[in-house]
SEZA-912609 format. One line per 3 residues: for each residue x, y, z of N, C-alpha, C. Coordinates in nm, 4 decimals. Example, Ala and Ser with C-alpha at 12.3 -4.5 7.8 and 13.67 -1.06 7.14 Angstrom:
<recs>
1.3190:-0.5690:0.7800:1.2300:-0.4500:0.7800:1.3200:-0.3300:0.7800  1.2850:-0.2250:0.7080:1.3670:-0.1060:0.7140:1.2900:0.0030:0.7870;
</recs>
This chain:
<recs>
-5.9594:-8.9567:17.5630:-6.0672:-8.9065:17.4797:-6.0127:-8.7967:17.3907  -6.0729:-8.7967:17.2659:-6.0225:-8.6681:17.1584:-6.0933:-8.5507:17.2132  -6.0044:-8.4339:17.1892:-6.0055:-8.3762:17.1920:-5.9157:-8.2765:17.3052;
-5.8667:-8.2829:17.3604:-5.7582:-8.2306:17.4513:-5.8494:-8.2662:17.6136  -5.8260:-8.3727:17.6190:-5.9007:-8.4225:17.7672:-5.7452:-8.4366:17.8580  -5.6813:-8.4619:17.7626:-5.5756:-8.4539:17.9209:-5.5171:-8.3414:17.9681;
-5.5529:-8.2419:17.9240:-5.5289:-8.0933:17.9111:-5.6225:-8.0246:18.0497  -5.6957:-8.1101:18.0669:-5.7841:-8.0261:18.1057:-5.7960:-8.0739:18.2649  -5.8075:-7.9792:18.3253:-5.7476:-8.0513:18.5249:-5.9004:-7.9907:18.6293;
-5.9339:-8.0629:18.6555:-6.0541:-8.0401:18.7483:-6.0648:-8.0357:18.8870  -6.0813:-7.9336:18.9771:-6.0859:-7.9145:19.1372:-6.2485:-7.9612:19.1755  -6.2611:-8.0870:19.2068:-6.3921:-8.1215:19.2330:-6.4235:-8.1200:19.4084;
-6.5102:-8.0551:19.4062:-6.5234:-8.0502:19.5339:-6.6873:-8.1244:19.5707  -6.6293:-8.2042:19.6415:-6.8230:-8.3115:19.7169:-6.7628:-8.3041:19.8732  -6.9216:-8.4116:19.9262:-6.8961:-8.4052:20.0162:-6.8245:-8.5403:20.0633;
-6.7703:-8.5570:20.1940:-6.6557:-8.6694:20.1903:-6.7325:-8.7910:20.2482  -6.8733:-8.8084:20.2008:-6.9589:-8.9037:20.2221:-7.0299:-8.9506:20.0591  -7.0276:-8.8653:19.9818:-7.1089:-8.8883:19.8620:-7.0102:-9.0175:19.7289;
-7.0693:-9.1219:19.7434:-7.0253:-9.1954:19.6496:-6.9857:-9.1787:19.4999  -7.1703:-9.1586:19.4660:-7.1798:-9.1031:19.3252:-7.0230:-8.9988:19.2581  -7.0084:-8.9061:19.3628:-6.9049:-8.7984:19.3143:-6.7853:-8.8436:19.2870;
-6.7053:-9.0201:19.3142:-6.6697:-9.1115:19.2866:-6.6306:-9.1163:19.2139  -6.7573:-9.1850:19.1154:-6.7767:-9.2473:18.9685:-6.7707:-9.1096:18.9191  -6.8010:-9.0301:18.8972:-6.7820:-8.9191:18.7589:-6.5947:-8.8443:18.7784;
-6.5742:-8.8727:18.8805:-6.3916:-8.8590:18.9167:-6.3336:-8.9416:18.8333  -6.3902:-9.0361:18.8397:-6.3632:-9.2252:18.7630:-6.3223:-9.1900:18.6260  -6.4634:-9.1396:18.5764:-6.5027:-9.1216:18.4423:-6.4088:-9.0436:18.4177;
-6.3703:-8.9019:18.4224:-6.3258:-8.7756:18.4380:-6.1842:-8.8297:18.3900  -6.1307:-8.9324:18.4765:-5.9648:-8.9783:18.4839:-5.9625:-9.0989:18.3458  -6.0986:-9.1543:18.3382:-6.0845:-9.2687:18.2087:-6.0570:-9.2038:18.0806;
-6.1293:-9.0939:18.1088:-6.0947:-8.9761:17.9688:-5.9641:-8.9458:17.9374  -5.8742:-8.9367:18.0651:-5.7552:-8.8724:18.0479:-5.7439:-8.6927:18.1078  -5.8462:-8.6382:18.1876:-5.8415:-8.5745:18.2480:-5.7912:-8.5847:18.3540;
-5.7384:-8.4312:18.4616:-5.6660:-8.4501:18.5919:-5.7644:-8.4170:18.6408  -5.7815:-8.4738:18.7895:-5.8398:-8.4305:18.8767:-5.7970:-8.4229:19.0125  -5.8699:-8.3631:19.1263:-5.8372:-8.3171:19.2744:-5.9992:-8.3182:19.3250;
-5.9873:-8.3937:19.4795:-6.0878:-8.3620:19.5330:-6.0513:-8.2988:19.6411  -6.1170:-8.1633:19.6895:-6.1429:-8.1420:19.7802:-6.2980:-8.1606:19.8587  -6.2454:-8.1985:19.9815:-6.3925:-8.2490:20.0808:-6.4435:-8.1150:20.1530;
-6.5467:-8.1123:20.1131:-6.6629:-8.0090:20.1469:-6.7583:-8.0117:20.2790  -6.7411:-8.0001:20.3848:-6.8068:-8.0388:20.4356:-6.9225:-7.9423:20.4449  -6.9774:-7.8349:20.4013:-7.0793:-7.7487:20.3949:-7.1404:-7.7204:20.2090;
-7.1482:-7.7966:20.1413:-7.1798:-7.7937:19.9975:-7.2799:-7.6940:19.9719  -7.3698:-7.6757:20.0527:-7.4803:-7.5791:19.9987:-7.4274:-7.4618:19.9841  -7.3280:-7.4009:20.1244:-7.2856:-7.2851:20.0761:-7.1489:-7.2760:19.9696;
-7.0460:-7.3810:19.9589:-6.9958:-7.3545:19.8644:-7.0682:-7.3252:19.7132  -7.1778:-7.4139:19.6941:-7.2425:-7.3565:19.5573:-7.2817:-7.2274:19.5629  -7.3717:-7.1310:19.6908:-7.4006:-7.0450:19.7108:-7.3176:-6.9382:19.6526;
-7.1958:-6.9491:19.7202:-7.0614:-6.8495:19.7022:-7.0355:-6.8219:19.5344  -7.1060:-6.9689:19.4585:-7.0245:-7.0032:19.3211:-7.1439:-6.9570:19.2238  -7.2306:-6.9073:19.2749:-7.3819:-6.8571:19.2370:-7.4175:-6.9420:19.1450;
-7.4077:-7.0816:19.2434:-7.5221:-7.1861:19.1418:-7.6442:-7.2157:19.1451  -7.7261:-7.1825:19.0708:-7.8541:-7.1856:19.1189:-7.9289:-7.2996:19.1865  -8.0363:-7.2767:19.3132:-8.0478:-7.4291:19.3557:-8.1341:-7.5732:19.2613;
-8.2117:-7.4873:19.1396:-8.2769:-7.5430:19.0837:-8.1699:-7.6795:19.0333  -8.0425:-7.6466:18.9793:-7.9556:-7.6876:18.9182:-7.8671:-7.7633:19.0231  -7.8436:-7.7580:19.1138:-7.7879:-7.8418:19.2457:-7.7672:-8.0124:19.1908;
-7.6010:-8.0740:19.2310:-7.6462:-8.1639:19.2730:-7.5466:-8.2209:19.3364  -7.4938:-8.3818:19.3615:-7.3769:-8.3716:19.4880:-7.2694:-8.2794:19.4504  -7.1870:-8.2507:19.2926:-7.0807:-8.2395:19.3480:-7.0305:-8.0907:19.2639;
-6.9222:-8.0065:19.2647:-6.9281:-7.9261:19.2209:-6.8100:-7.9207:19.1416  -6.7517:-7.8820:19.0627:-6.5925:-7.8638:18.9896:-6.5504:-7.7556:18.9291  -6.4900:-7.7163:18.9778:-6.4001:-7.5905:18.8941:-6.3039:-7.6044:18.8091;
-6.3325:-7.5396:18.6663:-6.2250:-7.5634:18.5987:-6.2136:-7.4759:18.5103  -6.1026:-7.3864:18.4461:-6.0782:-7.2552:18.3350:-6.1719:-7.1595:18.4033  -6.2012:-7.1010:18.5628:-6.2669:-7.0162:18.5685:-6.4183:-7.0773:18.5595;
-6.4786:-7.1528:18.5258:-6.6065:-7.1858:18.5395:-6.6618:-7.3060:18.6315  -6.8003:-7.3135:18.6170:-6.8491:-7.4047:18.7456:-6.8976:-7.4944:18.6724  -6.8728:-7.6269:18.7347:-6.9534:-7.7452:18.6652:-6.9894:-7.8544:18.7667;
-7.1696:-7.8319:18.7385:-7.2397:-7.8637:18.8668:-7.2775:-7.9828:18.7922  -7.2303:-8.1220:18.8717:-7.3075:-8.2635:18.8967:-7.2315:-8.2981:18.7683  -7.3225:-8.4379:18.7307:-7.2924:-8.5090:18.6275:-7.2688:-8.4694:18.4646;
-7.1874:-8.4043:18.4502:-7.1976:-8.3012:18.3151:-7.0945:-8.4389:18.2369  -7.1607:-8.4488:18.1240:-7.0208:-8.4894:18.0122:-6.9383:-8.4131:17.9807  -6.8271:-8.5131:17.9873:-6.6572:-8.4147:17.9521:-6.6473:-8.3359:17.7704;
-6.7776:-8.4001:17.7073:-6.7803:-8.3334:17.6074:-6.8645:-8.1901:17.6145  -6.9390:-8.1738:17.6782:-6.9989:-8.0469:17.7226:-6.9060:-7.9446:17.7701  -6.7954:-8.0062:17.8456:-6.6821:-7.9567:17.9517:-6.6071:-7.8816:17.8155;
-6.5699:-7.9590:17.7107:-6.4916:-7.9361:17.6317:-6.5459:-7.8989:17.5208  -6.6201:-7.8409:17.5386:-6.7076:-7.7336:17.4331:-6.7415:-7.5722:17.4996  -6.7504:-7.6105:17.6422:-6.7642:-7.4972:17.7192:-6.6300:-7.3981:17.6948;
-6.5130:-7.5210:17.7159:-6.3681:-7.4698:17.7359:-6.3172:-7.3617:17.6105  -6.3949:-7.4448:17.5271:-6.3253:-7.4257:17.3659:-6.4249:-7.3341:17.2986  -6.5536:-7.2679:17.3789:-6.5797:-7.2015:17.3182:-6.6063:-7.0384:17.4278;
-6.5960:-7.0857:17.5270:-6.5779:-6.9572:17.6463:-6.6858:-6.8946:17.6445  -6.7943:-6.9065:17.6376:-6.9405:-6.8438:17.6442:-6.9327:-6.7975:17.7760  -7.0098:-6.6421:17.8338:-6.9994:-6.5815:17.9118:-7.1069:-6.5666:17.9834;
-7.1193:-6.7404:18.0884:-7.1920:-6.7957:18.1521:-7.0950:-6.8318:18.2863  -7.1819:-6.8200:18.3514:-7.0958:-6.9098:18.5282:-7.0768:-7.0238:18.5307  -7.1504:-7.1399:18.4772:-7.0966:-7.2535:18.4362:-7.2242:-7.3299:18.3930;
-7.1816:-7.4366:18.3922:-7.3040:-7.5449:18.2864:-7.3274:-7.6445:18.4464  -7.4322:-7.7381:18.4081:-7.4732:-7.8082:18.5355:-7.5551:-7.9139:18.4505  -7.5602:-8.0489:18.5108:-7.6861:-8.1464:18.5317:-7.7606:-8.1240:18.6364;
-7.8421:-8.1006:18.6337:-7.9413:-8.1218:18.7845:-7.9767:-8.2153:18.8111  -7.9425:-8.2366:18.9722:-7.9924:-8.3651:19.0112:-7.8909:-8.4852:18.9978  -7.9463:-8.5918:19.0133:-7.8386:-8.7222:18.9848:-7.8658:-8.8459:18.8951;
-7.9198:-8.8172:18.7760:-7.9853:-8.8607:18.6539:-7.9332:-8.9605:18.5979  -8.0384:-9.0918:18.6409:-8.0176:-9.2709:18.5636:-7.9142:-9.2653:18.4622  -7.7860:-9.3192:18.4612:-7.7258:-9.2777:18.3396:-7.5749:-9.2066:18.3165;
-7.6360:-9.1281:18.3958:-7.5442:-8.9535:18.3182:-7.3876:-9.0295:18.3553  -7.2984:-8.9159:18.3502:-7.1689:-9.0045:18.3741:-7.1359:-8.9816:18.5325  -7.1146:-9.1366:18.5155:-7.0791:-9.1657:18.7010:-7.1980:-9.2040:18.7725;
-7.3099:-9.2038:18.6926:-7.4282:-9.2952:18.7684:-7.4766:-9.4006:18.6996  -7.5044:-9.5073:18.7669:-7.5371:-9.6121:18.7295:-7.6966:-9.6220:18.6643  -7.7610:-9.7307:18.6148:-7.8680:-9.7297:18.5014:-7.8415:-9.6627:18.3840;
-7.9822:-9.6419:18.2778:-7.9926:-9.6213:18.1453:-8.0407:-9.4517:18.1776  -7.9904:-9.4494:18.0837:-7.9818:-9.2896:18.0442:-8.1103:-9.2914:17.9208  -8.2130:-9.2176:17.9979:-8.3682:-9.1971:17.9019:-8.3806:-9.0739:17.8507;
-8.3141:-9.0746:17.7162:-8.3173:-8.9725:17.6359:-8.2036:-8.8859:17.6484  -8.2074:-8.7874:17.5310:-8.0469:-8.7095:17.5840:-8.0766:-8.6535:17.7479  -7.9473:-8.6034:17.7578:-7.8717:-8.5531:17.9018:-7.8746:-8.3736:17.8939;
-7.9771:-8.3416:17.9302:-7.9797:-8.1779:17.8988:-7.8664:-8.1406:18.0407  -7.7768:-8.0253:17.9620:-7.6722:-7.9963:18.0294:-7.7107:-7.8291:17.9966  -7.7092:-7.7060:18.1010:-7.7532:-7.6337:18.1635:-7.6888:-7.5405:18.1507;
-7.6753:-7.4099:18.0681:-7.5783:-7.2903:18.1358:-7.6247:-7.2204:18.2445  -7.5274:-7.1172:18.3517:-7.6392:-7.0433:18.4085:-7.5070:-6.9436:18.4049  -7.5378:-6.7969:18.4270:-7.5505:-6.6823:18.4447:-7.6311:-6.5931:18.5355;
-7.5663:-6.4851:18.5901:-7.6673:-6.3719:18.6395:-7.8175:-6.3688:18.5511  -7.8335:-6.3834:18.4299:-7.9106:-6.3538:18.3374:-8.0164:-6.4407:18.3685  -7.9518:-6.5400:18.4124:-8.0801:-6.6734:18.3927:-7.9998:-6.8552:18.3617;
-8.1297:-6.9220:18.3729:-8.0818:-7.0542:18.2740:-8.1240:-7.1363:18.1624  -8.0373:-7.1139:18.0807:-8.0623:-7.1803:17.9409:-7.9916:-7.3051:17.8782  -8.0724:-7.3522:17.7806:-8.0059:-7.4776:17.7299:-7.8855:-7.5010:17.6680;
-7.7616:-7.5294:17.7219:-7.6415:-7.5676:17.6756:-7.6235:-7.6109:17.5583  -7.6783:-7.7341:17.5970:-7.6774:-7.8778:17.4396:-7.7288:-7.9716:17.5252  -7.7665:-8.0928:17.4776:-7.8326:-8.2234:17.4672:-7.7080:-8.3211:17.4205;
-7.7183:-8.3924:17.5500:-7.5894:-8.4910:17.4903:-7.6258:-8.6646:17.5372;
</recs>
């Protein structure tokens, strides 16, 4: 994928039962990104530790340049986050949404992708 996707290396951490977290690894590597899983066997509190909010929760979590990226996020969100360093804790999908990348069905309407911060949570972009 354009834009420096193979540049970019991801520590994904799920749990060592969750499928879904799979397919967006899948995706992640079709791009030309690196990735690593580590198996989680307590996920709630690793997000806890990573102050993700629970509203925003979903299987899997990834670290990458210092930030958090919760669930099904597009690698173009990833790489807008990267490239523009906004001084947020990380971006998130909530939930596990028809569609998004690494889940199966149609994707109904854009994909709202999430910053969060101490401050609060606000709208990223629409992708």
């Amino acid at each position: 994928m354009a834009g420096g996707s193979g540049n970019m290396s991801f520590e994904i951490h799920a749990s060592p039962t969750c499928s879904c977290c799979h397919g967006w690894t899948s995706y992640l590597d079709a791009a030309g990104a690196r990735t690593s899983t580590v198996a989680e066997q307590d996920m709630p509190s690793f997000k806890m530790a990573r102050a993700v909010p629970q509203a925003l929760w979903s299987c899997h979590t990834a670290m990458i340049g210092g930030y958090v990226v919760e669930g099904h996020v597009p690698i173009a969100a990833v790489q807008r986050l990267l490239a523009e360093r906004p001084a947020v804790d990380g971006i998130a999908v909530a939930g596990m949404p028809a569609g998004s990348p690494g889940m199966p069905g149609e994707q109904n309407g854009p994909l709202q992708v999430m910053a969060f911060s101490p401050e609060g949570i606000t709208l990223f972009g629409e992708y």
